[in-house]
Steps between C-alpha positions, in 0.01 A plus 500: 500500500867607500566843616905650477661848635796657364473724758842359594645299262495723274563818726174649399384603878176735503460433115197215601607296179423133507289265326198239584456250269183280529478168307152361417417131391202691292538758201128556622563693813812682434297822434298468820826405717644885342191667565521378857907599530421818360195558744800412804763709366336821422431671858883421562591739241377695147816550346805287612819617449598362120913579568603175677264332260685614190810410681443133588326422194865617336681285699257206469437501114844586398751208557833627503328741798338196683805292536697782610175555768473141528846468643543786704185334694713188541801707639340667752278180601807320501634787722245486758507128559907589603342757745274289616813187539725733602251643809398100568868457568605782735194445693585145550894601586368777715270175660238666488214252627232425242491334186629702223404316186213681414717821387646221199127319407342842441487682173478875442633811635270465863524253748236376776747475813247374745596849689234577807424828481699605865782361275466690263459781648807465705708437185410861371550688869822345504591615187401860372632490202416158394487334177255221573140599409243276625075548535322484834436117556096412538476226746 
């Protein structure tokens, strides 16, 4: 099973469009394998939204569209790994104790920091109007 969002990648937020795909060794059981994914997916909804399907099955089947999407992806990848370098960096000129090198071996716009949650929690006190968004930490 492979399951993909375009939730963000393809700005689609509160559209619910992805895909599952499902590969089978055996033609056999392919219709009981849907019968069961249709059995999950119903009580989640009865009619999804079909916008943000439209839209990323334009982008994906058309090619001129795709490599246009395809490298905007890559540009703004590409631009959070220099966030991520540039914060590595002025944490360790700033000396801040810790190893930083986690920020550069991640992927993706989110980030585990290892944060306690009396850490966290002072970071947004001390700062009101704050652009770092975290989630309460389970320990």
């Amino acid at each position: 099973m492979l399951s993909q969002s375009y939730a963000k990648n393809m700005g689609l937020y509160g559209e619910r469009t992805g895909a599952l795909s499902v590969i089978v060794s055996d033609n056999s059981i392919v219709d009981r394998v849907l019968v069961q994914l249709k059995q999950v997916i119903r009580p989640m909804y009865s009619s999804p939204p079909a916008h943000g399907a439209r839209i990323a099955a334009t982008i994906l089947n058309n090619p001129v569209l795709f490599d246009k999407w395809n490298g905007e992806l890559k540009l703004m990848s590409g631009r959070i790994l220099e966030m991520r370098t540039a914060l590595k960096l002025a944490l360790q000129k700033l000396q801040t104790p810790g190893n930083w090198d986690f920020l550069e071996k991640q992927i993706g716009m989110f980030s585990y920091t290892g944060l306690t949650g009396p850490e966290v929690g002072a970071i947004s006190h001390a700062q009101k109007r704050s652009r770092v968004f975290h989630f309460p930490c389970r320990q």
